[in-house]
Backbone as CSV, one residue per row, in Angstrom:
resi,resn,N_x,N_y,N_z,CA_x,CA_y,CA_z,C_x,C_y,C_z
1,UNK,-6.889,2.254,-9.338,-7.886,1.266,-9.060,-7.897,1.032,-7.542
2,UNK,-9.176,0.510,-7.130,-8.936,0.361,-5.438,-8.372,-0.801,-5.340
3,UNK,-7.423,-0.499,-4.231,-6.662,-1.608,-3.591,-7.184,-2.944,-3.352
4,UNK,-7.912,-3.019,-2.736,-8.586,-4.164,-2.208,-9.195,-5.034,-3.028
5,UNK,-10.253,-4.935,-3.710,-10.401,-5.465,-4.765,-9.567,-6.537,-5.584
6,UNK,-8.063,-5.776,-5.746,-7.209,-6.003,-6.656,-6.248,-6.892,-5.589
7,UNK,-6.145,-6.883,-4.412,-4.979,-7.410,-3.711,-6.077,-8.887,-3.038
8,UNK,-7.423,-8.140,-2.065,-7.892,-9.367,-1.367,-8.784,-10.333,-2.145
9,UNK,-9.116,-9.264,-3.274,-10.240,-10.305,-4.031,-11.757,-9.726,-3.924
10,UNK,-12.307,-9.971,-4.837,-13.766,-8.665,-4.563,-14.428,-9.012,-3.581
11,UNK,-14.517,-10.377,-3.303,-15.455,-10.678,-1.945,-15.121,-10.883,-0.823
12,UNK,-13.608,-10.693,-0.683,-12.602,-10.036,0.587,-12.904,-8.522,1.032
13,UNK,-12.960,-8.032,-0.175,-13.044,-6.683,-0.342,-14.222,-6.210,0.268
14,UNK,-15.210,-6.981,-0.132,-16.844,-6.429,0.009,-16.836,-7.074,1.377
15,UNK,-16.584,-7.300,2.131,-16.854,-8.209,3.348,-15.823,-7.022,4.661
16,UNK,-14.502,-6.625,4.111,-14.101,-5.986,4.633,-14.795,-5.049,5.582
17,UNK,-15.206,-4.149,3.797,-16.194,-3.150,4.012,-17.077,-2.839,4.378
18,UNK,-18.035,-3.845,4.051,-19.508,-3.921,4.941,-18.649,-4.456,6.733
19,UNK,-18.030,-5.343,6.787,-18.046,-5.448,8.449,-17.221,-4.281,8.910
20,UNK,-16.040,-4.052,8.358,-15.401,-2.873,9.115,-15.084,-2.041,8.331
21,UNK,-16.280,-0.701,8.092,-15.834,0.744,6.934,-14.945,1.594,7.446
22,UNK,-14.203,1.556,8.651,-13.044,2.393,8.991,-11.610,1.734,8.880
23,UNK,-11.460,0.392,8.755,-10.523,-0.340,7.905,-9.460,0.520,6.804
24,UNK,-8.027,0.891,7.418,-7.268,1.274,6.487,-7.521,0.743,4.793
25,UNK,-7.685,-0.579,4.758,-7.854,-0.643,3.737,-8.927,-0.227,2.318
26,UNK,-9.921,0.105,3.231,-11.192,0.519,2.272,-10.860,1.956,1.868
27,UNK,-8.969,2.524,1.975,-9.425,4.138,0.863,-7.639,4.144,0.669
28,UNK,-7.753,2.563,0.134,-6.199,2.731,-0.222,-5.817,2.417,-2.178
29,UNK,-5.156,3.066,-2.819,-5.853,2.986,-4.347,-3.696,2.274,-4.503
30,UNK,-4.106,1.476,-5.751,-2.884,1.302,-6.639,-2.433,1.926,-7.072
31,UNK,-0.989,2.089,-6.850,-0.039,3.437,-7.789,0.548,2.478,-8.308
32,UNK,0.944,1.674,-7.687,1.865,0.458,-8.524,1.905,-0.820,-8.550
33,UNK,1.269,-1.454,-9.526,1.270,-2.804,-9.392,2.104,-3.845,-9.879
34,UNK,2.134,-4.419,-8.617,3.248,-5.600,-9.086,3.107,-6.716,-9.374
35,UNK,1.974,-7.546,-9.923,1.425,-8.322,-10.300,0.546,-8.856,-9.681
36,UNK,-0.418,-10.021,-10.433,-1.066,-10.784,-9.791,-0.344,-11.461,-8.933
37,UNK,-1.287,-12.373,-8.132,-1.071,-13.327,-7.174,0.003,-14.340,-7.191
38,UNK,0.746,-14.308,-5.599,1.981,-15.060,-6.288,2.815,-14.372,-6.846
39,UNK,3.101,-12.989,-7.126,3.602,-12.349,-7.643,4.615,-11.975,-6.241
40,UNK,6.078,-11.843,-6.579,6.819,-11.258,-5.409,7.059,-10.025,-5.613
41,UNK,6.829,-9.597,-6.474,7.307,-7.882,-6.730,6.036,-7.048,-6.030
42,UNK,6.625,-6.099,-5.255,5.866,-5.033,-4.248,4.883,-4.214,-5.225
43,UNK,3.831,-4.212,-4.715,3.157,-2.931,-4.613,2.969,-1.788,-4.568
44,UNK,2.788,-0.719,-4.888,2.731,0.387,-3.754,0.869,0.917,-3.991
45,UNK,0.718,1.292,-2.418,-0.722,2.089,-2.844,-0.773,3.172,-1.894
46,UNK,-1.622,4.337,-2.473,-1.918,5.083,-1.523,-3.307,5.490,-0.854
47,UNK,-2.612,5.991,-0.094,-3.560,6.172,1.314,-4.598,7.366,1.055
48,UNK,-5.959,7.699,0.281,-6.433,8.973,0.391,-7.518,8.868,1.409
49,UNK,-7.635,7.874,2.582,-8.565,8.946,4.018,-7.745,10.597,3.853
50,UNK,-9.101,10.933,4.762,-8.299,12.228,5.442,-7.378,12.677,6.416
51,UNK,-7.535,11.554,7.390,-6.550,11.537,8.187,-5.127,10.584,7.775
52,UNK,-5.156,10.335,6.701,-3.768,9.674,5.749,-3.083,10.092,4.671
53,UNK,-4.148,10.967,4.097,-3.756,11.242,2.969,-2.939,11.066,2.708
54,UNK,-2.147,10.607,1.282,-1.150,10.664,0.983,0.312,10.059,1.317
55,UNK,-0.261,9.108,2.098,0.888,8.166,2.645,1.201,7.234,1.761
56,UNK,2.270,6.440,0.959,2.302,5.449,0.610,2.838,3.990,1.245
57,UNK,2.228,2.804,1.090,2.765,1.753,1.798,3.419,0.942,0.653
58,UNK,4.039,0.355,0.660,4.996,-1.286,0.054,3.641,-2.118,0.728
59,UNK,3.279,-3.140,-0.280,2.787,-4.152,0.063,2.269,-5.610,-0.993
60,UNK,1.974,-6.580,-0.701,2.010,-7.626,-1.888,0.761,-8.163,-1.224
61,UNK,0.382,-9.340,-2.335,-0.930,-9.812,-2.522,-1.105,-10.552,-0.750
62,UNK,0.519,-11.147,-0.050,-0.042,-11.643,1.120,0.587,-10.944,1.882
63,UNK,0.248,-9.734,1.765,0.870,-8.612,2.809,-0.571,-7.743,2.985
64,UNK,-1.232,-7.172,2.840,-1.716,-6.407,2.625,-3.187,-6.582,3.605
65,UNK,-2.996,-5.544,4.108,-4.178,-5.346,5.220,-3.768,-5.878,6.528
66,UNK,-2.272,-6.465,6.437,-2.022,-7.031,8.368,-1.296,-5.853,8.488
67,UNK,-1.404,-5.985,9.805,-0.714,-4.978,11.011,0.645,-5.210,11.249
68,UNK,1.426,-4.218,10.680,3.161,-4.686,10.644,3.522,-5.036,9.248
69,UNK,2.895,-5.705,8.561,3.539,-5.816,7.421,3.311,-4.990,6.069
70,UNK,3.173,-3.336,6.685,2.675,-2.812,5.367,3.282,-1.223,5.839
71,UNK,4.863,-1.752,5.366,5.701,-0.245,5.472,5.429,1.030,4.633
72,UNK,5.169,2.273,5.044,5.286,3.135,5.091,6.586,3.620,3.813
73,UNK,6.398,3.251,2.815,7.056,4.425,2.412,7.821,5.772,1.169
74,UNK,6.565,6.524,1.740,6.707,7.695,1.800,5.452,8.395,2.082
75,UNK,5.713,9.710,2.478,4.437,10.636,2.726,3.620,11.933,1.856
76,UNK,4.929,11.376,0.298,4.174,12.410,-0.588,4.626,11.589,-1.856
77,UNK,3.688,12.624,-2.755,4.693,11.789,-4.293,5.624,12.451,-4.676
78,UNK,6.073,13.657,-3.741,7.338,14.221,-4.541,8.386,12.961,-3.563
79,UNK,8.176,12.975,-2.416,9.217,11.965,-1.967,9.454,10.677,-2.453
80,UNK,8.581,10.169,-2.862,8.414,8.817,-3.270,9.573,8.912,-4.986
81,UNK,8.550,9.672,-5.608,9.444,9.886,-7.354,11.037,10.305,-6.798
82,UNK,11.046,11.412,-5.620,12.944,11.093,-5.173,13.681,10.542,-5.455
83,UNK,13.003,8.764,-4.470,13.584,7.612,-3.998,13.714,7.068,-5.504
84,UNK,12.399,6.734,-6.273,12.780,6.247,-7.262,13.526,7.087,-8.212
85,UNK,14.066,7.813,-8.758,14.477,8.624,-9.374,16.390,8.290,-8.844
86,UNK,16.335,8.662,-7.477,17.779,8.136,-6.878,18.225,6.558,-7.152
87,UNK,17.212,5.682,-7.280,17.249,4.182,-7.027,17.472,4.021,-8.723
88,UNK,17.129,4.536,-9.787,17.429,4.201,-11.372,16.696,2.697,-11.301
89,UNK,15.722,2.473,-10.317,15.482,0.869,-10.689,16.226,-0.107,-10.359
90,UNK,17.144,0.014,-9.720,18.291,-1.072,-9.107,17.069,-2.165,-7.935
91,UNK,16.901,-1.753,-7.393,15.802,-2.694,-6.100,14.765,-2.124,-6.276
92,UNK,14.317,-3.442,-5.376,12.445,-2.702,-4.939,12.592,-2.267,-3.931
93,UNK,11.335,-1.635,-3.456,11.491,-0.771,-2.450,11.709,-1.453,-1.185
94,UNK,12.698,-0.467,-0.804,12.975,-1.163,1.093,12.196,-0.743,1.677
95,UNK,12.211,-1.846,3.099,11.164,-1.964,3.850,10.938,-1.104,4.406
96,UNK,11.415,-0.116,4.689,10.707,1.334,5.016,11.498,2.770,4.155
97,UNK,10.639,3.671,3.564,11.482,5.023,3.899,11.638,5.440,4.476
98,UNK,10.426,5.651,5.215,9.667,6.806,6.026,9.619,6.144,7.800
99,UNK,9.214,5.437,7.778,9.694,4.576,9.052,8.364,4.035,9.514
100,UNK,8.079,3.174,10.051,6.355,3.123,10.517,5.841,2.278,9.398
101,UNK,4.648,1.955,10.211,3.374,1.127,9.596,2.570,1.420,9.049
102,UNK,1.686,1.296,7.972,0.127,1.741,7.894,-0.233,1.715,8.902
103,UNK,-0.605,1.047,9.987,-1.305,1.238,11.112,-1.120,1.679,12.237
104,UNK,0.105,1.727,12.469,0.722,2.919,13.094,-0.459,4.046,13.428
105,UNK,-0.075,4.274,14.545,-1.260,5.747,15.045,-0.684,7.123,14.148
C-alpha cells in the first residue's frame, strides 16, 4: 500500500503531492506495518523511485517524511530478510543498518 496515505493521512498525502511530486515520500510503499497512529512499533517502507530503488527506511506515524529521522535500513530485501532472520524477532529494528538517511544524497 502507499506509504503516505497510510502514515500522513490522505489529505497530507494529496497535498504533499500536488505541492511537491519529487518528495521522497510520494514512491515509498509499506512492507511493514506497525500500526495505526500512536502506535510505537516501526515501520518499514520501501523506496521504488529510480534513483532509490529499493532502499528500505524504519519509520513511524511521527517520523515519517522529516529529514533525519528516517534511517536507512537496508538496500535490498535479501539484506533486510538477513537482519531479520539473524534478529529471530528479539528487537525492532535499529536505528540504522545501512547507515544514512532517506534523504541523504
Amino acid at each position: 500500500m502507499p506509504a503516505s496515505p497510510r502514515l500522513l493521512g490522505h489529505e497530507s498525502a494529496e497535498k504533499v503531492a500536488r505541492d511537491d511530486p519529487e518528495d521522497l515520500t510520494n514512491s515509498c510503499y509499506v512492507l511493514v506495518d506497525g500500526g495505526h497512529g500512536g502506535s510505537t512499533e516501526p515501520h518499514v517502507v520501501i523506496d521504488l523511485s529510480p534513483e532509490r530503488v529499493g532502499r528500505f527506511y524504519a519509520t513511524s506515524w511521527d517520523t515519517y517524511g522529516l529529514v533525519g529521522e528516517m534511517p536507512i535500513v537496508a538496500t535490498s530485501v535479501v539484506e533486510l530478510l538477513q537482519f531479520l532472520l539473524r534478529d529471530e524477532g528479539r528487537d525492532a529494528l535499529p536505528a540504522s543498518l545501512y547507515g544514512g538517511d532517506a534523504y541523504d544524497p
